[in-house]
C-alpha positions in Angstrom: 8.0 -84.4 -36.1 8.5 -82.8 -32.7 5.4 -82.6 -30.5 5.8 -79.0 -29.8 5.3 -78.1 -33.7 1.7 -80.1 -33.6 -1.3 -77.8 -33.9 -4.7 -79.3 -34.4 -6.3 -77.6 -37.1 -8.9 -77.3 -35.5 -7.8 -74.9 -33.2 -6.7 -72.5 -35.4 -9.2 -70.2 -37.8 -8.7 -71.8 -41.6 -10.1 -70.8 -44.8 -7.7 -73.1 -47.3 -6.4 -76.3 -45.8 -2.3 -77.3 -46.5 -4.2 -78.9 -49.4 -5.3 -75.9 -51.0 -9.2 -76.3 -50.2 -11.5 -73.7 -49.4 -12.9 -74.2 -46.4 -15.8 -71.7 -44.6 -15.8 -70.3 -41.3 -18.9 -68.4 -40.3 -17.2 -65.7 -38.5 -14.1 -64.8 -40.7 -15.1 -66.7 -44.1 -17.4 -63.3 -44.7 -14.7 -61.0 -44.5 -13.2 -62.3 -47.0 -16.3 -62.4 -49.1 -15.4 -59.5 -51.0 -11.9 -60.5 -52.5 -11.6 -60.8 -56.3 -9.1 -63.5 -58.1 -7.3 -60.2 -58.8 -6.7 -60.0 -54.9 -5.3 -64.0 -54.4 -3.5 -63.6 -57.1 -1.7 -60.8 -55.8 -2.0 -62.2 -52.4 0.3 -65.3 -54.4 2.6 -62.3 -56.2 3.4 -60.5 -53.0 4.9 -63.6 -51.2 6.6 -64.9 -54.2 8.3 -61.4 -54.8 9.2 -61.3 -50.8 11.2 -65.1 -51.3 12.7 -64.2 -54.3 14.3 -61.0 -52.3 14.4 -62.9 -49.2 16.8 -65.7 -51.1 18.6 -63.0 -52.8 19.6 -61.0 -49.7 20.8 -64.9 -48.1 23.0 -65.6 -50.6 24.3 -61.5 -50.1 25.4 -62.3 -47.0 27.2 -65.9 -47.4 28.9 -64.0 -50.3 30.3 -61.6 -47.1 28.4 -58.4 -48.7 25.9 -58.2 -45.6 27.1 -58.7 -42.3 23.7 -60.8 -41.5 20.4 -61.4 -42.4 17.0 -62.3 -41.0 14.8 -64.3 -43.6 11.6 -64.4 -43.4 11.5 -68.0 -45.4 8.0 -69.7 -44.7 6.6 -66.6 -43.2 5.4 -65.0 -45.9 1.3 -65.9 -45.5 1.6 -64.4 -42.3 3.4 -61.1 -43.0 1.4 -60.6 -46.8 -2.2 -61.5 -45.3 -1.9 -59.2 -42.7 0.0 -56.6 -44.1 -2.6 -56.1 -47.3 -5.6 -55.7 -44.7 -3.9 -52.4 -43.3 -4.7 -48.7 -44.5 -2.0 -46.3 -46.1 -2.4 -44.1 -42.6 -2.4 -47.2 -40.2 0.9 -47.2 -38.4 3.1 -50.7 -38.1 5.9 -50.9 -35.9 8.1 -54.3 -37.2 10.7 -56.3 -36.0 13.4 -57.4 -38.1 12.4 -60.5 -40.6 9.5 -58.4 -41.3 10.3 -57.9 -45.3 6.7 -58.7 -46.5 4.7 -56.5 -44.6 7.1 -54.1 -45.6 6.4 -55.2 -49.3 3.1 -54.3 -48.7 3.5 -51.0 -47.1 5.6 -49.4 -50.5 8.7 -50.0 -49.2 11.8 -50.3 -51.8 13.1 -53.6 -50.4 16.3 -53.4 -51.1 16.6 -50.1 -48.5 16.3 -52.9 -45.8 19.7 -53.9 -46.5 21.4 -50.7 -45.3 20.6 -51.9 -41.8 22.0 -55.3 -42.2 25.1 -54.3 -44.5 26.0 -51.4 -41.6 25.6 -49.1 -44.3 22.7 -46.9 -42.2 21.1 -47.3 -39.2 17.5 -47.9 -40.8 17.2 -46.6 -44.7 14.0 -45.1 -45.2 11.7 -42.6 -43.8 9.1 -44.1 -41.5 6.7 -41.6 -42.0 6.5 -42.0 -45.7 5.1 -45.0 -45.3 3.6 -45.1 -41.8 6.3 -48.1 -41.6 8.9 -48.0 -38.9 12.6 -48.6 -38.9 13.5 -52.1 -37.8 14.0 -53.0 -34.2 16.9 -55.6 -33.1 15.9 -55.1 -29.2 13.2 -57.8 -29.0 10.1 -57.1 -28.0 10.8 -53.3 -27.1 8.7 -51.7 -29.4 5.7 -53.7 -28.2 5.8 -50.7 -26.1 6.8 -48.1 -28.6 3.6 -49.1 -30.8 1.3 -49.2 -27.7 2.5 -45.7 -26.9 2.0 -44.3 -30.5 -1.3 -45.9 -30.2 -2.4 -43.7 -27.3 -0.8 -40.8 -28.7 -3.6 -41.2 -32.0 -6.1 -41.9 -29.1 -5.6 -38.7 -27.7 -5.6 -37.3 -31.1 -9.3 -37.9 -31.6 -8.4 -40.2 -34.7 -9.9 -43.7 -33.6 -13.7 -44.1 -33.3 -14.7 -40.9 -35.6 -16.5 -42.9 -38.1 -14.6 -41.4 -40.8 -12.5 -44.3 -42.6 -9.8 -42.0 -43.6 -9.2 -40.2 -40.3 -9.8 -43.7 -37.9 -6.0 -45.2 -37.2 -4.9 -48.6 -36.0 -1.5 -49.4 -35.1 0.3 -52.5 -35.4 3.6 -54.4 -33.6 4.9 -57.4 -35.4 6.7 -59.8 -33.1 7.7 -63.2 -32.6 6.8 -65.7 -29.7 10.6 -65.3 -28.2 9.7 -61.6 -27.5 6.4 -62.7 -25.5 8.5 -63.8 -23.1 10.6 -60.7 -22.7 8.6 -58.3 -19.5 7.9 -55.2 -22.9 5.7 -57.6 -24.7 4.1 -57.8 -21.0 4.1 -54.4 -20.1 2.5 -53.2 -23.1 -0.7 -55.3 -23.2 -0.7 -53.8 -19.9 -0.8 -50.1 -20.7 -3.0 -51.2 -24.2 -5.8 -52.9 -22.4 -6.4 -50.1 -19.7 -6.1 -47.5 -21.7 -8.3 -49.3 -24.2 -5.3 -48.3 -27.0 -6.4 -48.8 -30.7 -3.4 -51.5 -31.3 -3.0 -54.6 -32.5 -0.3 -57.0 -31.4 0.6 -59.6 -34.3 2.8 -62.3 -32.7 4.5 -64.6 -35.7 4.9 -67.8 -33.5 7.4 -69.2 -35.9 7.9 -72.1 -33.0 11.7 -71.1 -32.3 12.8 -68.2 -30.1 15.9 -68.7 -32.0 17.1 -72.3 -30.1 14.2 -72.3 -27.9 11.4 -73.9 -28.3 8.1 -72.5 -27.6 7.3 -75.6 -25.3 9.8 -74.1 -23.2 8.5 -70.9 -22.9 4.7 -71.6 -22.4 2.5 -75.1 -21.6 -0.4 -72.7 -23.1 -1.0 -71.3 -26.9 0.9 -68.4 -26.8 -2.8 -66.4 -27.7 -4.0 -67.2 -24.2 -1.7 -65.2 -22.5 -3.5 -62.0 -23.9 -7.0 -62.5 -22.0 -5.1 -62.2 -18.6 -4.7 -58.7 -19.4 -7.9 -58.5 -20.7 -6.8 -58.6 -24.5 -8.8 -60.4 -26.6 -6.9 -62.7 -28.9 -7.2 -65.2 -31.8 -5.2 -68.2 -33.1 -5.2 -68.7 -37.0 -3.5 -70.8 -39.4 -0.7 -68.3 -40.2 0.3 -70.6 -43.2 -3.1 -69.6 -44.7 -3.0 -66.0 -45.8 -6.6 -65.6 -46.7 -7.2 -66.5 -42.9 -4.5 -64.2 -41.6 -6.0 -61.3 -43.9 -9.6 -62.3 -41.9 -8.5 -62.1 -38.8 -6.7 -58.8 -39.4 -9.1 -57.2 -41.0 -11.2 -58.1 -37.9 -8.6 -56.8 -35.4 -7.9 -53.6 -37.2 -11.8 -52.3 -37.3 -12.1 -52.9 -33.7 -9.0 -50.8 -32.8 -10.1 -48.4 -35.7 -13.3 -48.0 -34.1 -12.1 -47.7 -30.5 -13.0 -50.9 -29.2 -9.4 -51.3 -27.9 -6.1 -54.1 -28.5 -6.3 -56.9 -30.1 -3.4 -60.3 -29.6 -3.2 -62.7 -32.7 -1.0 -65.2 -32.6 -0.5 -66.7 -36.6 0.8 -70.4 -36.3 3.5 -70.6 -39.2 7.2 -72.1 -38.9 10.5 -70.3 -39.8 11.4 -72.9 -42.2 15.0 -70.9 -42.4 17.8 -69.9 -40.0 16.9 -67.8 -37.1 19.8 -65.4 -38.9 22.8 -66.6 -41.5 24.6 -66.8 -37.9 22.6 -69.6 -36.7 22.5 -73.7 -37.4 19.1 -74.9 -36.5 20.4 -78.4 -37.5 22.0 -78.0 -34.2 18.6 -78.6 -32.3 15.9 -79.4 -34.7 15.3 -82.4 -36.7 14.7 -83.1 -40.4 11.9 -84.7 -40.4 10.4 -81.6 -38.5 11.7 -79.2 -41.5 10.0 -82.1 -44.1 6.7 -81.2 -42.2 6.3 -78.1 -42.5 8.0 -77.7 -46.0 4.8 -79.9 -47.4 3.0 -76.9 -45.3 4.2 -74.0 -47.2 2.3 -71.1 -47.4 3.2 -70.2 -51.1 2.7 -74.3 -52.5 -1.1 -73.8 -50.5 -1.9 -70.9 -52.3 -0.5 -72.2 -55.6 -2.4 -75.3 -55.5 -5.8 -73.1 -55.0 -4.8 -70.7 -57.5 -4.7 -73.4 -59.7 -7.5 -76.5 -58.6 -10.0 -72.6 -59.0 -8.7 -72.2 -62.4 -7.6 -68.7 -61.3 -4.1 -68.8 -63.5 -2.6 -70.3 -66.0 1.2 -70.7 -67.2 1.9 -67.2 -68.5 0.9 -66.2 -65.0 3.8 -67.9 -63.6 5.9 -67.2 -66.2 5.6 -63.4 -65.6 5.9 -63.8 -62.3 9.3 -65.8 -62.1 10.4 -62.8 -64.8 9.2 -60.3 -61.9 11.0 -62.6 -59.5 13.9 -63.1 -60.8 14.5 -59.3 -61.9 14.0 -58.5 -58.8 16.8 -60.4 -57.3 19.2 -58.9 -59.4 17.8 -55.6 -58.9 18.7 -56.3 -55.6 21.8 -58.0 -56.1 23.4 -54.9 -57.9 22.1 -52.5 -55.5 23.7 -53.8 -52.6 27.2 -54.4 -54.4 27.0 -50.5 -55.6 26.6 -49.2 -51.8 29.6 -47.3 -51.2 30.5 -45.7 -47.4 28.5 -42.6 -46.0 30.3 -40.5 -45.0 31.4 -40.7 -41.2 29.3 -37.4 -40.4 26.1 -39.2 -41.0 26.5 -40.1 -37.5 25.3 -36.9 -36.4 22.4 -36.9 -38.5 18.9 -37.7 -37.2 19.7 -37.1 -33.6 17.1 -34.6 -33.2 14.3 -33.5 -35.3 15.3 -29.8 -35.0 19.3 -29.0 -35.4 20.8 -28.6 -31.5 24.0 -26.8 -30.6 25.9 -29.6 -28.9 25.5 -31.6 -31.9 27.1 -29.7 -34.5 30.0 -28.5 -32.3 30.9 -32.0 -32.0 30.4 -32.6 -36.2 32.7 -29.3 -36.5 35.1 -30.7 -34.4 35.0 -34.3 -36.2 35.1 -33.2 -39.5 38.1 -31.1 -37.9 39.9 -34.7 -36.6 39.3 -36.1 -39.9 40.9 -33.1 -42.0 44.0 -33.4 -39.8 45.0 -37.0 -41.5 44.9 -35.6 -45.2 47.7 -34.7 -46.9 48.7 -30.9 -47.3 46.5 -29.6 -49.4 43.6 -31.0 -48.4 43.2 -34.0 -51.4 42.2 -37.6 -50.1 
């Protein structure tokens, strides 16, 4: 194993080891307190569901029906732990692997693929789930979430009191974009204008080739205090600690006590994107390390050493799986082509004059190449 991929345990908050023990923590262990087996076992069902889609949408694009994809493979603690402590009204702003926190947000999955089929630019309405489109710019909407977060500032809707009115906001990243001068710039304008938002960093260890070695001889967490963000390191393999520390981060923006930095340890155990080879500049017996590390086997060996399920459990659940891949797999073979004029949709939120003179004139240009008569 690389040195670079070493983290003491120590230094990151735990509550289940890679061996699927329980272990307490005297700060985050009581936040926690509350969960029923219900809640880990559909903590387990969300991040099996998310690799079941995750490996379907993979095999999508070798099979040339998506143009690329961004798995999420060995992420899926971090994204379901987190994503479960949010409220319906909180607002997240992803990236573009971030398929479980969209699981956990409502989200019809297989809308993700419009983006990475070219079929739409996005595929669902952010505001009915309080879940943004995807961003491919890295790091840019660091900013975009910090300024949404002021705007709800200004609002009056963090600090109230009132659970359903008080609003956190969240951007999921990656420790590539940390290095980019947005990520920067927005824990900049967060801290000083003390900006109900949280900023969840998935240091997954590889800024696609890059290591994070090379782009910091510190945790990636302690950059945040220099701006005069608090921040936290946790096991982001364990998603009963990532839940914790969420929760944590979201009731102090919630209740106006400003931004937040966490930085969840976990390892991209897949491709950067179906167009990358990590073979090229990792080693195997780093991958063999962090495979006996994954997030869904430490769960699953809890689950089980607690007696909290039992075969039919599993058995449902590879059913659920499994129609769920091919739920997925016909969707995205029965997506047609919109319709060039989509183009000119969603350009503004009212309808502006420049706009449709230039959809009259398209649709115009694109009459002129049918036949006489007008039938394709």
């Amino acid at each position: 194993m690389d040195a670079h991929t070493a983290a003491p345990d120590a230094e990151l908050v735990q509550l289940i080891t890679p061996e699927g023990v329980r272990v307490e923590n005297p700060t985050y262990s009581p936040l926690v307190a509350g969960l029923t087996a219900d809640d880990l076992r559909g903590f387990y069902r969300d991040m099996v569901l998310v690799r079941s889609f995750d490996a379907e949408a993979t095999s999508l694009q070798r099979q040339g029906e998506l143009a690329l994809w961004a798995q999420c493979l060995g992420q899926e603690a971090a994204q379901i732990g987190s994503g479960r402590a949010l409220a319906p009204h909180d607002f997240v702003f992803p990236a573009y692997r971030e398929h479980g926190v969209a699981l956990t947000r409502g989200l019809d999955l297989r809308k993700i693929l419009h983006l990475f089929r070219g079929y739409k630019h996005g595929g669902w309405d952010p505001a009915e789930h309080n879940f943004h489109l995807y961003t491919l710019v890295i790091g840019s909407h660091s900013l975009h979430a910090t300024g949404y977060a002021m705007g709800v500032q200004r609002d009056g809707n963090v600090g109230t009191g009132d659970p359903a009115r008080d609003t956190a906001v969240v951007a999921y990243f990656g420790d590539g974009a940390t290095s980019q001068g947005d990520v920067s710039e927005a824990l900049t304008f967060s801290a000083v204008n003390n900006a109900p938002v949280v900023f969840f960093c998935q240091n997954n260890q590889w800024a696609i080739s890059v290591p994070t070695a090379r782009q910091s001889i510190v945790p990636i967490a302690n950059r945040a205090p220099g701006f005069g963000v608090p921040s936290v390191r946790v096991d982001g393999n364990d998603v009963l600690a990532v839940h914790a520390v969420m929760l944590e981060a979201l009731e102090r923006a919630r209740s106006g006590a400003g931004p937040s930095f966490i930085e969840a340890f976990t390892y991209r155990m897949g491709a950067h994107t179906t167009s990358d080879d990590p073979t090229r500049y990792r080693t195997a017996a780093e991958e063999d390390y962090w495979r006996a590390r994954d997030p869904i086997d430490r769960l699953r060996t809890h689950l089980v050493n607690e007696g909290l399920v039992d075969d039919a459990f599993f058995e449902a659940l590879q059913a659920e799986a499994d129609e769920l891949a091919e739920a997925t797999r016909t969707y995205c073979r029965g997506l047609g082509e919109p319709p060039a004029t989509e183009m000119f949709e969603h350009i503004y939120s009212v309808p502006h004059p420049l706009v449709a003179e230039e959809r009259a004139w398209f649709e115009e240009y694109e009459e002129s190449f049918l036949p006489e008569g007008g039938a394709s």
